[in-house]
gemmi code that builds the backbone of each chain (N, CA, C; Angstrom):
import gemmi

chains = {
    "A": [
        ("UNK", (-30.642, 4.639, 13.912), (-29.316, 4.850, 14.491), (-29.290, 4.297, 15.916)),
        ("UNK", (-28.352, 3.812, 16.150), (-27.880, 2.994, 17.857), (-27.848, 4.156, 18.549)),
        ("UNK", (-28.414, 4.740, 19.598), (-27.651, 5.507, 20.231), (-27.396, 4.748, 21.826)),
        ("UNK", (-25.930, 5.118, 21.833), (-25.579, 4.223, 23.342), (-25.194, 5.544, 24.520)),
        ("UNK", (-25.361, 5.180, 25.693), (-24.596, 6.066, 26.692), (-23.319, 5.712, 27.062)),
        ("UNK", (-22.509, 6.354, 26.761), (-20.825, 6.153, 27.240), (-20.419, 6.992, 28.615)),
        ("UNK", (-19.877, 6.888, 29.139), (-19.081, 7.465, 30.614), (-17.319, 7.504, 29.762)),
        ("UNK", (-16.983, 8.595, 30.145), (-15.433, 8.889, 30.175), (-14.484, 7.802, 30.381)),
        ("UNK", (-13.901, 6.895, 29.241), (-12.904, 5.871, 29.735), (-13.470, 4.813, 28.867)),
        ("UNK", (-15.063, 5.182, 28.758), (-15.780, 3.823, 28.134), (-15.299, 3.756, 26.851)),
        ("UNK", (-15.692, 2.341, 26.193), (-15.802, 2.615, 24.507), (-16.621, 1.658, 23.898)),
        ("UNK", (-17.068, 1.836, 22.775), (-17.938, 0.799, 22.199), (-17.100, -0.164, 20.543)),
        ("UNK", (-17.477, -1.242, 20.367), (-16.867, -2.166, 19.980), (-17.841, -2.256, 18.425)),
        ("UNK", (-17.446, -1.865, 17.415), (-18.320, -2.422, 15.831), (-17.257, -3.208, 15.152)),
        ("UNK", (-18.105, -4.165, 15.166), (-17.420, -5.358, 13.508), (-16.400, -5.915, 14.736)),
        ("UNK", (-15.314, -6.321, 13.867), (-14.214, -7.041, 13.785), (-13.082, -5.983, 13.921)),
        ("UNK", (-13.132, -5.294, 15.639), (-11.594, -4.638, 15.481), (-11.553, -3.260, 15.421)),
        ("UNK", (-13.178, -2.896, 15.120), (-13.048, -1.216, 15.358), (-13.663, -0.882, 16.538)),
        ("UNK", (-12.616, -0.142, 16.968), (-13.097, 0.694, 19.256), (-13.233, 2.292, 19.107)),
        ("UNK", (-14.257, 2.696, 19.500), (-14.208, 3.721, 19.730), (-14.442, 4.161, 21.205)),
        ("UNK", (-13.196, 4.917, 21.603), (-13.078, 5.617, 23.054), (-13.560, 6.537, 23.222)),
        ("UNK", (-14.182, 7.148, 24.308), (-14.685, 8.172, 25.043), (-13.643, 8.826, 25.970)),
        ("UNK", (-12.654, 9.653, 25.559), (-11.237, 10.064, 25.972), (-11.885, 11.103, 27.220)),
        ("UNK", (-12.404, 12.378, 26.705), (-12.780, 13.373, 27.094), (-13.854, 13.958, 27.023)),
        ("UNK", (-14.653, 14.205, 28.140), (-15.722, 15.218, 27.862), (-15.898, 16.909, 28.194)),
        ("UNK", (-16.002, 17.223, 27.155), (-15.899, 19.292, 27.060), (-16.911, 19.614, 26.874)),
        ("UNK", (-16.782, 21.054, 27.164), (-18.192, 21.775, 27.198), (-18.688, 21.827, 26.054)),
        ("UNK", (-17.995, 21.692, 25.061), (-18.562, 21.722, 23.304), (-18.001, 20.636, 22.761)),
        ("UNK", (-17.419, 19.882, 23.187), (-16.980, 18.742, 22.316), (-16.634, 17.729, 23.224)),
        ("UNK", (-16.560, 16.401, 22.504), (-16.309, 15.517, 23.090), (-14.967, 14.581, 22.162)),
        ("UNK", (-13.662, 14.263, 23.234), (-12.403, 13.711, 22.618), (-12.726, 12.485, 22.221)),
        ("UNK", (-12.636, 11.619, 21.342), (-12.706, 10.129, 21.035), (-11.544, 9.442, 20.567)),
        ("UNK", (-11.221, 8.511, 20.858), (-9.926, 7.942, 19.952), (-10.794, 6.519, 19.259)),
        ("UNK", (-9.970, 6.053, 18.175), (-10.518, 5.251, 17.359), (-9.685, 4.612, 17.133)),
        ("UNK", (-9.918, 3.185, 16.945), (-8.714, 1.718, 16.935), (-9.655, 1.346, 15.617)),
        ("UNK", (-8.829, 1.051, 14.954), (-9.238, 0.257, 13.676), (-7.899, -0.399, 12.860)),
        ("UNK", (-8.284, -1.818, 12.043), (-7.671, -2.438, 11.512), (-7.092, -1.406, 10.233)),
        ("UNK", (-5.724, -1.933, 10.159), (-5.048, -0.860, 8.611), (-6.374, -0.514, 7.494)),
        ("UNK", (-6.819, -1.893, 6.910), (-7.325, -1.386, 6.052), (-8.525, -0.480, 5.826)),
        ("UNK", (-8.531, 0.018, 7.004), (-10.110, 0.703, 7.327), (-9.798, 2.387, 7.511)),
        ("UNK", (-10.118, 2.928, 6.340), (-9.943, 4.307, 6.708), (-11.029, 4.956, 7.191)),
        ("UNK", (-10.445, 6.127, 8.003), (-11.148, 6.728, 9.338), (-11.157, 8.301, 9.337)),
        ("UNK", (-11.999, 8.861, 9.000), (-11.954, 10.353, 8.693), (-13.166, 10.896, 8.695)),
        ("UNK", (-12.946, 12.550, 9.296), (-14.207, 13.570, 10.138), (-15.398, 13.413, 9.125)),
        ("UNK", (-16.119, 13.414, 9.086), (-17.171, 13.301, 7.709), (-17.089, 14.810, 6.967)),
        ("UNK", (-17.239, 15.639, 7.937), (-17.256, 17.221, 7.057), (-15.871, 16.936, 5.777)),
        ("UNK", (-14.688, 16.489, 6.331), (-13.428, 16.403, 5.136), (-14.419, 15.294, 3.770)),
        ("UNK", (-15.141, 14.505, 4.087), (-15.712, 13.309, 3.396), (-16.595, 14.354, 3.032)),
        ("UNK", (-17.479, 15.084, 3.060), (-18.831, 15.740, 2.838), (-17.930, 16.890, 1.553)),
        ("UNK", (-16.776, 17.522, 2.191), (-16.000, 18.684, 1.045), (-15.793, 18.067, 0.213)),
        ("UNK", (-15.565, 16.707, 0.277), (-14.551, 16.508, -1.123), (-16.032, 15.883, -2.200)),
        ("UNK", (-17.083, 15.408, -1.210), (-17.971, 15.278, -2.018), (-19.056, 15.911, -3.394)),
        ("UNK", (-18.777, 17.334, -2.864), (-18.956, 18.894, -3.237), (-18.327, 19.314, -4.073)),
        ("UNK", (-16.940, 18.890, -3.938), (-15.742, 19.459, -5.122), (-16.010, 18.383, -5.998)),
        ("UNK", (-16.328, 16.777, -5.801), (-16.603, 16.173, -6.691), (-17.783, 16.425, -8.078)),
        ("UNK", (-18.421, 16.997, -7.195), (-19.854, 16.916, -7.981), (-19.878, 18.633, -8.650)),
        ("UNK", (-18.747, 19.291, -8.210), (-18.402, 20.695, -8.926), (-17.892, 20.506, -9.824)),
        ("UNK", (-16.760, 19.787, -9.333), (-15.723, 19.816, -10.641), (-15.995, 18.529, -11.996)),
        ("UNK", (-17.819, 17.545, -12.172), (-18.051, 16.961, -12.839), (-18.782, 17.867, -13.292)),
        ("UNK", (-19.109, 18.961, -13.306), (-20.696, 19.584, -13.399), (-19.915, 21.009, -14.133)),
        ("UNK", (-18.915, 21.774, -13.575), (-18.412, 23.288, -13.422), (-18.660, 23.334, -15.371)),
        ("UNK", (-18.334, 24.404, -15.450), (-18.062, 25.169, -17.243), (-17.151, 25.011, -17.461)),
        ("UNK", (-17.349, 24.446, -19.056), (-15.699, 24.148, -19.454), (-16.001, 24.610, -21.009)),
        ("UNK", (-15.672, 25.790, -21.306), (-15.907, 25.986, -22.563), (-14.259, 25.827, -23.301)),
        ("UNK", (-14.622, 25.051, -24.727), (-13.189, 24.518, -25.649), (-12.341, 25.789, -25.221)),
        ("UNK", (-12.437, 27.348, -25.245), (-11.954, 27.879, -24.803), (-10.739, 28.178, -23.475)),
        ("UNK", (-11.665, 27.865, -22.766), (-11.005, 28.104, -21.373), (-9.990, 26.396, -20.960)),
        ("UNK", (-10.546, 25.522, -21.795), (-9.583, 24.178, -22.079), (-8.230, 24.494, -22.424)),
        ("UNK", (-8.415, 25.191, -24.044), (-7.469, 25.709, -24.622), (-6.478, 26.684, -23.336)),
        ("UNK", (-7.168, 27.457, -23.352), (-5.676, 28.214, -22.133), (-5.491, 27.498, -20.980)),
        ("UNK", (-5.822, 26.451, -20.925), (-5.445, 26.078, -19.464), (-4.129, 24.974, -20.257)),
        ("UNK", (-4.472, 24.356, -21.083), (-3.661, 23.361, -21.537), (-2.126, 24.081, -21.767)),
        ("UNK", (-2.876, 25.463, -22.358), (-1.507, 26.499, -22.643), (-0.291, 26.531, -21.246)),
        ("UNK", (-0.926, 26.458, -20.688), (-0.667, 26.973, -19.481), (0.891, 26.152, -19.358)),
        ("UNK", (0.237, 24.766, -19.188), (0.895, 23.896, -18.857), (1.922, 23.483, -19.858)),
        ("UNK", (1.868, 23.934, -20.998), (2.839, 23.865, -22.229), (3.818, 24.921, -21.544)),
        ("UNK", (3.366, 26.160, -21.392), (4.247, 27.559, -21.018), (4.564, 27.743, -19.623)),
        ("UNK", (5.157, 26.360, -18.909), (5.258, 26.775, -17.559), (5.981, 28.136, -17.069)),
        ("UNK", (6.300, 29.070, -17.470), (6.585, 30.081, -17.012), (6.227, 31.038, -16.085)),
        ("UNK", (4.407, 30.911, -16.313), (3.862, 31.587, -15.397), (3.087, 31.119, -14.581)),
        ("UNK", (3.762, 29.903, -13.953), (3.508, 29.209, -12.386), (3.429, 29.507, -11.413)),
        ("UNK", (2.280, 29.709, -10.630), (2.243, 30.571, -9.382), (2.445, 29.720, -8.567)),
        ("UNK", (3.087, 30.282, -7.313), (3.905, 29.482, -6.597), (2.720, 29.516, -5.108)),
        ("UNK", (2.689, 27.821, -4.637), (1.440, 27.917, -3.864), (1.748, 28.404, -2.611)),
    ],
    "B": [
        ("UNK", (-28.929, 4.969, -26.213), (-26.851, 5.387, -26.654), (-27.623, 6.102, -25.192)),
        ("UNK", (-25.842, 6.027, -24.267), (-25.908, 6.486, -22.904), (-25.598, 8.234, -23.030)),
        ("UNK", (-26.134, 9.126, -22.044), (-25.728, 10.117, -22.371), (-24.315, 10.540, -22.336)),
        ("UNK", (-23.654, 9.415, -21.881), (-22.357, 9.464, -22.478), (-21.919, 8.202, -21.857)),
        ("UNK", (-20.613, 7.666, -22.830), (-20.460, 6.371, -22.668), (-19.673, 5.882, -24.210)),
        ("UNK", (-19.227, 4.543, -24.106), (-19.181, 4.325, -25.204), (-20.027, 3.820, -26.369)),
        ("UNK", (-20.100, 4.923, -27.500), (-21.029, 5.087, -29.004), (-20.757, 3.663, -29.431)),
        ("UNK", (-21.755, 3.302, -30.457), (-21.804, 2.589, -31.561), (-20.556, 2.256, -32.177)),
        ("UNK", (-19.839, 3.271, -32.690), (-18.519, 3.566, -33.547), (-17.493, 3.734, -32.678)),
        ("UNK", (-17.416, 3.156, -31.415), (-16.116, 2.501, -30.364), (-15.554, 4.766, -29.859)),
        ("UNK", (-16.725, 5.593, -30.173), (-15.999, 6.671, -29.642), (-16.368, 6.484, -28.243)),
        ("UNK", (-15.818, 7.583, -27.203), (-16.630, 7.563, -26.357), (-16.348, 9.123, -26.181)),
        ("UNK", (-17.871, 9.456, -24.869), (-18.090, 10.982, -25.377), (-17.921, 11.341, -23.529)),
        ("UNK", (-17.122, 12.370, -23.858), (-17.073, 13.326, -22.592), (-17.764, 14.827, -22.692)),
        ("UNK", (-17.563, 15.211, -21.908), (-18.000, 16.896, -21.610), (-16.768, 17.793, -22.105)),
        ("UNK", (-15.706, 16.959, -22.471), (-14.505, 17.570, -23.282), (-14.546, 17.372, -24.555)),
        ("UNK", (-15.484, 16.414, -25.043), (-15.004, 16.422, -27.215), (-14.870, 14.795, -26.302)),
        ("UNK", (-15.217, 14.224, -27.782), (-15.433, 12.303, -28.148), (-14.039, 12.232, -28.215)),
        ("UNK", (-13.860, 11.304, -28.074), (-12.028, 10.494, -28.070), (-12.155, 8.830, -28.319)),
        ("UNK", (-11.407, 8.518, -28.939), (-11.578, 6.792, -29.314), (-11.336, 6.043, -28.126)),
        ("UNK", (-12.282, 4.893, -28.291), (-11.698, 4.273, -27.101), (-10.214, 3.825, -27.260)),
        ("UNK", (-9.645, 3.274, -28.284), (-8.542, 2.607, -28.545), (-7.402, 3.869, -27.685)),
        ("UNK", (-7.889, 5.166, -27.367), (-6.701, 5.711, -26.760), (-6.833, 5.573, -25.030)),
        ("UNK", (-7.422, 4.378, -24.449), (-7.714, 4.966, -23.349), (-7.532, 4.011, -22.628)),
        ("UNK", (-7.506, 3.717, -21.303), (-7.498, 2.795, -20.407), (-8.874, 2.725, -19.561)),
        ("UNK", (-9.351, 1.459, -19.157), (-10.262, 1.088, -17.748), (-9.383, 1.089, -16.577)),
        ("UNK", (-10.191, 1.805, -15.791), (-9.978, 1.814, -14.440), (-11.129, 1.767, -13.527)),
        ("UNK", (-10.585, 0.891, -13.036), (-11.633, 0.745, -11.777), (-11.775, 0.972, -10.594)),
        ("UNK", (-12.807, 1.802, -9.576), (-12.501, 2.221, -8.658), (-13.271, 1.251, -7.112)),
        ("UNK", (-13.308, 0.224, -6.821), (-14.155, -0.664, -6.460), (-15.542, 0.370, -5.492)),
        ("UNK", (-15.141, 1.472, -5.136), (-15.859, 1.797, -4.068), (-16.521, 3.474, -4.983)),
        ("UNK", (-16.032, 3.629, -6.335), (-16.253, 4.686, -6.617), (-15.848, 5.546, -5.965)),
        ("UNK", (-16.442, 7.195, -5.793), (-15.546, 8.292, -5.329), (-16.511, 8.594, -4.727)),
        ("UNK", (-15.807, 9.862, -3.734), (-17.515, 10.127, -2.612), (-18.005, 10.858, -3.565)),
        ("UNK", (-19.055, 10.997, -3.749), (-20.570, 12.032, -4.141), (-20.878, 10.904, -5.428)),
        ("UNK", (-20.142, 9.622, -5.677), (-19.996, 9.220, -7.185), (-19.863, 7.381, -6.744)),
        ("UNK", (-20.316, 7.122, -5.613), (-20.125, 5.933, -5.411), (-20.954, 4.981, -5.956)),
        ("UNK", (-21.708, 4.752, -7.232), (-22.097, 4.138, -8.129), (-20.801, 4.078, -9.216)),
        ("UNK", (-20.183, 4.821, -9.403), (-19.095, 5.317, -10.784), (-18.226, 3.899, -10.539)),
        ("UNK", (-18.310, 3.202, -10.801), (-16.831, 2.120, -10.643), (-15.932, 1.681, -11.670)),
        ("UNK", (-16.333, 2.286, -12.667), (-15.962, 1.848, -14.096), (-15.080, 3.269, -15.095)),
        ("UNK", (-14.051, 3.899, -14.395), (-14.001, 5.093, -15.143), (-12.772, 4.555, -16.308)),
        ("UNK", (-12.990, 5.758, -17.890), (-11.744, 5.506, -18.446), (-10.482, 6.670, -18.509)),
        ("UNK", (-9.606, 6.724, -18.616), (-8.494, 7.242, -18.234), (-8.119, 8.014, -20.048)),
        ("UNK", (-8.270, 9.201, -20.298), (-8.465, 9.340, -21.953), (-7.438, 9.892, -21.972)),
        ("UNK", (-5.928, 9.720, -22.325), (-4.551, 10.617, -22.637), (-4.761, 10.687, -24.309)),
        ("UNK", (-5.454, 11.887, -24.590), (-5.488, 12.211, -25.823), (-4.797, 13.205, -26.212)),
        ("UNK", (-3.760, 13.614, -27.593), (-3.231, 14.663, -28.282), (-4.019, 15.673, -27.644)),
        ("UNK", (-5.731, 16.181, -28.256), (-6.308, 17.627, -28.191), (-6.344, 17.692, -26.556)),
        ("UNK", (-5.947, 17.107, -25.658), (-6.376, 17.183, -23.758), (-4.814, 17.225, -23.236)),
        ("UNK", (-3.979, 16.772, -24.095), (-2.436, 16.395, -23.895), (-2.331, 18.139, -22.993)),
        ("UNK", (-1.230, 18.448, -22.364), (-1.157, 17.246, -20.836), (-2.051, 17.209, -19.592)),
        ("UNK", (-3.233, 17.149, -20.126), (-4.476, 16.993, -19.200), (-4.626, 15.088, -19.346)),
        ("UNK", (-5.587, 14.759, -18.479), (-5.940, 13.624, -18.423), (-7.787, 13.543, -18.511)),
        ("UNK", (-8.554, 13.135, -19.273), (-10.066, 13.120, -19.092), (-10.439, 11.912, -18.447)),
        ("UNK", (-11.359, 11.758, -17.201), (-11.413, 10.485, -16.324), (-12.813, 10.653, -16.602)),
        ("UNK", (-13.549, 9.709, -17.226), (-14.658, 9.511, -18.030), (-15.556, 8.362, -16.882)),
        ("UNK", (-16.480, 8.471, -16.565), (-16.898, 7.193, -15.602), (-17.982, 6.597, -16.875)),
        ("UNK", (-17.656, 5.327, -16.726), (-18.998, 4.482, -17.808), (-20.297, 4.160, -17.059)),
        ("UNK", (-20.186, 4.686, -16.051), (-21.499, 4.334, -15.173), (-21.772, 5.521, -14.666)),
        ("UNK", (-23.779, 5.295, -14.410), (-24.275, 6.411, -14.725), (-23.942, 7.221, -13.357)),
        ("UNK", (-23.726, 8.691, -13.068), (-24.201, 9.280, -13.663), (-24.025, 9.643, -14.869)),
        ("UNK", (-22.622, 8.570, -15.410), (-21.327, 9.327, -16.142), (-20.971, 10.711, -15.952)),
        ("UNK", (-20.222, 10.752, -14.866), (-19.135, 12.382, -14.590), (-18.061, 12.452, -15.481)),
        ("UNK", (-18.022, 13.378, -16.093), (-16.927, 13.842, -16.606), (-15.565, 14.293, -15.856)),
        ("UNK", (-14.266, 13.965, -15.741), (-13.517, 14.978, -14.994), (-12.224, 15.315, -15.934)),
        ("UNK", (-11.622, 16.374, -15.531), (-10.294, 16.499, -15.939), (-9.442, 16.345, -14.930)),
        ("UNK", (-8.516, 16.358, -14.930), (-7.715, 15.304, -14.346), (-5.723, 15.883, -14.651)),
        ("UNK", (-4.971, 16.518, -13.663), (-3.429, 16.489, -14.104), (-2.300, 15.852, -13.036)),
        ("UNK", (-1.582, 15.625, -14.015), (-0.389, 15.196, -13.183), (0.550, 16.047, -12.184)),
        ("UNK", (0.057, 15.889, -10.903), (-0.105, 17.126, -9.679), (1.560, 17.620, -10.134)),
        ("UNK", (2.542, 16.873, -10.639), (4.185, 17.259, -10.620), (4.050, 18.143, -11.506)),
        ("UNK", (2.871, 18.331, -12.254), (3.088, 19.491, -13.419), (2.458, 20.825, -12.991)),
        ("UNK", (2.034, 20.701, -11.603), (1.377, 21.745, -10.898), (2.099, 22.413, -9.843)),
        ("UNK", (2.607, 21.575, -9.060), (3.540, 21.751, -7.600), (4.415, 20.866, -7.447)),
        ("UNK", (5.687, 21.590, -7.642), (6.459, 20.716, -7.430), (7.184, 20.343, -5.860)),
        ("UNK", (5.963, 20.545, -4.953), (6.700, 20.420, -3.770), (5.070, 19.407, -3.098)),
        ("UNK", (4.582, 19.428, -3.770), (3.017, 18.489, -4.263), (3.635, 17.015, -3.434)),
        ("UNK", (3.677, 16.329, -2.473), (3.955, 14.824, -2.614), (3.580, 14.186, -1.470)),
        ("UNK", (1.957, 13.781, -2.161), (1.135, 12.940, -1.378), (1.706, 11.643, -1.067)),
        ("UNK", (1.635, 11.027, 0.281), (1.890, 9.930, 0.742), (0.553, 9.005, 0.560)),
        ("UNK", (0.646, 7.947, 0.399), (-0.259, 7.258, 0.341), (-0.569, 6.476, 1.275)),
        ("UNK", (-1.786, 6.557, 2.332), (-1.958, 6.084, 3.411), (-2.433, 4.641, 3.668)),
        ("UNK", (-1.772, 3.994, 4.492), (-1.738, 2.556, 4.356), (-3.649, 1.984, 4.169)),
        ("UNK", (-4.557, 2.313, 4.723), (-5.647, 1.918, 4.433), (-5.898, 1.763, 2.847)),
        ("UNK", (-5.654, 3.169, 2.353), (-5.706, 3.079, 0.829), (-4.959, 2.599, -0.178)),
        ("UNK", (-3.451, 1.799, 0.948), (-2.292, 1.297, -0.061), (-2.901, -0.359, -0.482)),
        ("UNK", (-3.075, -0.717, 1.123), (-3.859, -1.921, 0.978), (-5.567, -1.951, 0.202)),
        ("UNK", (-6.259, -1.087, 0.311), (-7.416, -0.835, -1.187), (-6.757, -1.126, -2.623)),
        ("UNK", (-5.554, -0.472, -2.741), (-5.385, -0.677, -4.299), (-4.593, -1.846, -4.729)),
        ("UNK", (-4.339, -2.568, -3.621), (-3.613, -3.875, -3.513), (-2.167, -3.831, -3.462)),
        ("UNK", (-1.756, -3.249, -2.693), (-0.232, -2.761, -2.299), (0.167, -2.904, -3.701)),
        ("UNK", (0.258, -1.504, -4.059), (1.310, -1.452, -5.209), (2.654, -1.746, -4.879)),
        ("UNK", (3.096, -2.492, -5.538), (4.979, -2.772, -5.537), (5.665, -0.770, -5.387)),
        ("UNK", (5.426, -0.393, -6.384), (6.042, 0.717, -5.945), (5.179, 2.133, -6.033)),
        ("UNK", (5.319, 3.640, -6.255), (4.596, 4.603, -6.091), (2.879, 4.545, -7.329)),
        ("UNK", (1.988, 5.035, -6.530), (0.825, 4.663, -7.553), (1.017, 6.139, -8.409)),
        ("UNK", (0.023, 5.845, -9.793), (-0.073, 6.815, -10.267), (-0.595, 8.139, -9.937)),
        ("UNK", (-0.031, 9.114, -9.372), (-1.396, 10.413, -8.714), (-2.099, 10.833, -9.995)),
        ("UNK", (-3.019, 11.892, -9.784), (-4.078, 12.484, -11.143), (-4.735, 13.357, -9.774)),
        ("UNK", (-4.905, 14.894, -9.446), (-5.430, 15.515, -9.338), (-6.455, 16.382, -9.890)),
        ("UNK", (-7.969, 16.071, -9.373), (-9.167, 16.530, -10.153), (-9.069, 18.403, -10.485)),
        ("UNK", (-9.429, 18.324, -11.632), (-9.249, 19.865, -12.170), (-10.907, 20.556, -12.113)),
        ("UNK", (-11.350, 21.836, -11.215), (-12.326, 22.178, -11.666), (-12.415, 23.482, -12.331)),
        ("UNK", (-13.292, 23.314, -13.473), (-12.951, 24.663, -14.908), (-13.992, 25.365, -14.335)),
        ("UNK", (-14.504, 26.311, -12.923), (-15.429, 27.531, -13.041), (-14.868, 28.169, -13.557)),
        ("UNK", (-16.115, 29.664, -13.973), (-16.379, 30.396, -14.777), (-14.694, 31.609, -14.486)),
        ("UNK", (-13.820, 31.557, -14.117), (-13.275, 32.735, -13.433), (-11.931, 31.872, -13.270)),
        ("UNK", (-11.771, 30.932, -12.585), (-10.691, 30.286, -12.129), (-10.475, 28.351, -12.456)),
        ("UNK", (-9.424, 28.219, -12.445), (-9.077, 26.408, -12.574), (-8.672, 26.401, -10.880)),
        ("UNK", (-9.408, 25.430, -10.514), (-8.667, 25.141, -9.138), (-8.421, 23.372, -9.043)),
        ("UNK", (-7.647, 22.863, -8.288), (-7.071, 21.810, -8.331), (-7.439, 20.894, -6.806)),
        ("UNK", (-7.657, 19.954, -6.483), (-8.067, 19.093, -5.445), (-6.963, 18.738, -5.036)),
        ("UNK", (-6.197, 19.439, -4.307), (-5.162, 18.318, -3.936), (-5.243, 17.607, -2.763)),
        ("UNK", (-6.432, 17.560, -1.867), (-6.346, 17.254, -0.891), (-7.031, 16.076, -0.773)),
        ("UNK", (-7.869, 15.725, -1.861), (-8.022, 14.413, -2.318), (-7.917, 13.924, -3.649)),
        ("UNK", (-6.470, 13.838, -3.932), (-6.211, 12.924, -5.200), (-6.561, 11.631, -5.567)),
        ("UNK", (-6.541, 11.324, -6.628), (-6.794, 10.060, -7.251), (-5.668, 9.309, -7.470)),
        ("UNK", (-5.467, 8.106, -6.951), (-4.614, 7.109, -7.195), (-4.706, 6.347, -7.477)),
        ("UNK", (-3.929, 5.567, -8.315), (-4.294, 4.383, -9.378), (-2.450, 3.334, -9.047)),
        ("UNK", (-2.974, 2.065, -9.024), (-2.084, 1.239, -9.270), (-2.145, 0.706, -10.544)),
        ("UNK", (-0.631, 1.250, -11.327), (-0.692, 0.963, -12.607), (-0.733, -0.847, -13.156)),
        ("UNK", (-0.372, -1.603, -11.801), (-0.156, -2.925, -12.380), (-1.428, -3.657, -12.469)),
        ("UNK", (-2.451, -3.063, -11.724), (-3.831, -3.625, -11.334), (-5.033, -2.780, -12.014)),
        ("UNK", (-4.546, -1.820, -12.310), (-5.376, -0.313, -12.878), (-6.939, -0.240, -11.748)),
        ("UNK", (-6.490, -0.516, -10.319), (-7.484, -0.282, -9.536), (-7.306, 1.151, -8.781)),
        ("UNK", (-8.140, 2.104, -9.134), (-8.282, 3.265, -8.411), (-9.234, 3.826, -7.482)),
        ("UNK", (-8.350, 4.796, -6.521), (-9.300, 5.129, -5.692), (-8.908, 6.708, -5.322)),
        ("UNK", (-9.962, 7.605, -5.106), (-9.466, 8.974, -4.542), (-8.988, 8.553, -3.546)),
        ("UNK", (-8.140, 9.549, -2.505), (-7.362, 9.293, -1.051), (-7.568, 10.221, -0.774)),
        ("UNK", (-8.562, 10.329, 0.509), (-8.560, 11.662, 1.697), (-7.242, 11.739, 2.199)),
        ("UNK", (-6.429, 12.880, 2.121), (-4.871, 13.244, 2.715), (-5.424, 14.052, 4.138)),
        ("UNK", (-4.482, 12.919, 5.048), (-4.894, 13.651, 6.910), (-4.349, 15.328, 6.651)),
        ("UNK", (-3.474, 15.874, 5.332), (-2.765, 16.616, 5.654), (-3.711, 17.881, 5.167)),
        ("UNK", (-3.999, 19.027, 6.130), (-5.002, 19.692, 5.884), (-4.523, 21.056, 5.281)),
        ("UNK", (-2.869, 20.713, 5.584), (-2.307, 22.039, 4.573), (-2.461, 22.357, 3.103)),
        ("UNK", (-3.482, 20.710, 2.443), (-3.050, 20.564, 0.642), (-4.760, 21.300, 0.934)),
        ("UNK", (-5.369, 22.087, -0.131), (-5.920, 22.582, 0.104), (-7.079, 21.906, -0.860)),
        ("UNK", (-8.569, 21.675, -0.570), (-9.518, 21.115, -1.829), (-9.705, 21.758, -3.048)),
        ("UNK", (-9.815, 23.667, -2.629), (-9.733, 24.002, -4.395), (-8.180, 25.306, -4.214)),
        ("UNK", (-7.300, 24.644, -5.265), (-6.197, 25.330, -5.042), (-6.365, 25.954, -6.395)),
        ("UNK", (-5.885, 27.073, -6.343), (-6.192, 28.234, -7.488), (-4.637, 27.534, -8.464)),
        ("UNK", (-5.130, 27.024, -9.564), (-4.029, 26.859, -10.360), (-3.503, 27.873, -11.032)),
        ("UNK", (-4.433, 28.756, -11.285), (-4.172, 29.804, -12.568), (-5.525, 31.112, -12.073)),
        ("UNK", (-5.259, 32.583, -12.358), (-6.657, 33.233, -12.312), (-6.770, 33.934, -13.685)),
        ("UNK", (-8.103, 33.532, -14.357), (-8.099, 34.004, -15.447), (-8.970, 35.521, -15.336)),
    ],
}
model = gemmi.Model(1)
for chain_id, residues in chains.items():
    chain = gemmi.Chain(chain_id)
    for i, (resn, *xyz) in enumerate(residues, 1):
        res = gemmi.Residue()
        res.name, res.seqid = resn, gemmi.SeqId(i, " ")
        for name, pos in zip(("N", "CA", "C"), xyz):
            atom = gemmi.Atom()
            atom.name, atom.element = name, gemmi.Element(name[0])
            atom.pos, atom.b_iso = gemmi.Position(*pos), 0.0
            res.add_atom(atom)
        chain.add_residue(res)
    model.add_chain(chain)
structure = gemmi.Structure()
structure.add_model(model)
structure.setup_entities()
């Protein structure tokens, strides 16, 4: 891993177009802003790490023909739709 | 024969019951899904016995099984935007992509991903999950408590 020293204001430059700023420094955190081209999505890793988790739950979880069956019901009998 | 995949006899086998291929579509996800970024090859199974579920079958290993619904049949106030990084991934669809929210069957409850759906451009059949900035859709939303 690169590790660089930044000062408040600084920012460092990867690839073609992505900046990352050094906005703010706090006693527990530090502010950054991030410039990147459209097609480049940009997100906290923990949100990337959850959905990785639910991925590998919801390929893996119990699914007995059973519990298929009433769920499919479900959606035949919208009636008892809980409201989110 | 893959531990699942498509058989000899053109079935192919999920963690839900075998389904023909002839009922199903390829989709491709170029980057796979996070925890699944080998998967690039999934099929899309709209079968009678899953009807109105969707089974998203990956042909590459690990082969994951998922289920899969059409979030409008869940919430109808459900309506993910699709964020330009990921509009341009699926090759700017002309108009809205297909959503499919991942279904997980634990022992107790169905809960629903809405906070990263799956989107598919139907003209290209290139798909990709989409992290939503919006942190109100929640990752496991209680569809139902059994």
């Amino acid at each position: 891993m690169l590790v660089v020293t930044r000062k408040r204001g600084e920012a460092i430059v990867i690839g073609d177009g992505i900046e990352v700023h050094v906005l703010r420094l706090g006693r527990d955190g530090v502010r950054i802003g991030i410039s990147a081209p459209p097609h480049i999505a940009v997100h906290r890793s923990e949100v990337r790490d959850q959905i990785r988790k639910a991925n590998a739950t919801a390929a893996t979880a119990s699914s007995t023909s059973a519990a298929l069956e009433q769920l499919r019901s479900r959606f035949t009998n919208p009636g008892k739709r809980r409201e989110g | 024969m893959t531990p699942s995949g498509i058989a000899p006899n053109g079935r192919i086998q999920t963690r839900f019951g075998d389904f023909d291929a002839v009922q199903t579509h390829v989709v491709t996800f170029p980057e796979g899904i996070p925890g699944f970024a080998e998967c690039r090859r999934f099929v899309l199974i709209q079968a009678d016995e899953l009807s109105p579920l969707t089974c998203l079958q990956s042909l590459d290993a690990p082969y994951p099984s998922f289920l899969a619904a059409d979030p409008s049949t869940l919430r109808e106030d459900y309506r993910p935007e699709l964020p330009v990084p990921d509009r341009a991934a699926l090759g700017d669809p002309a108009g809205s992509p297909l959503w499919l929210v991942l279904l997980t069957l634990a022992l107790h409850e169905v809960t629903a991903n809405l906070r990263a759906p799956i989107a598919i451009n139907p003209d290209t059949m290139i798909g990709r999950q989409v992290l939503l900035d919006d942190s109100s859709y929640p990752v496991s939303w209680p569809v139902e408590a059994r």
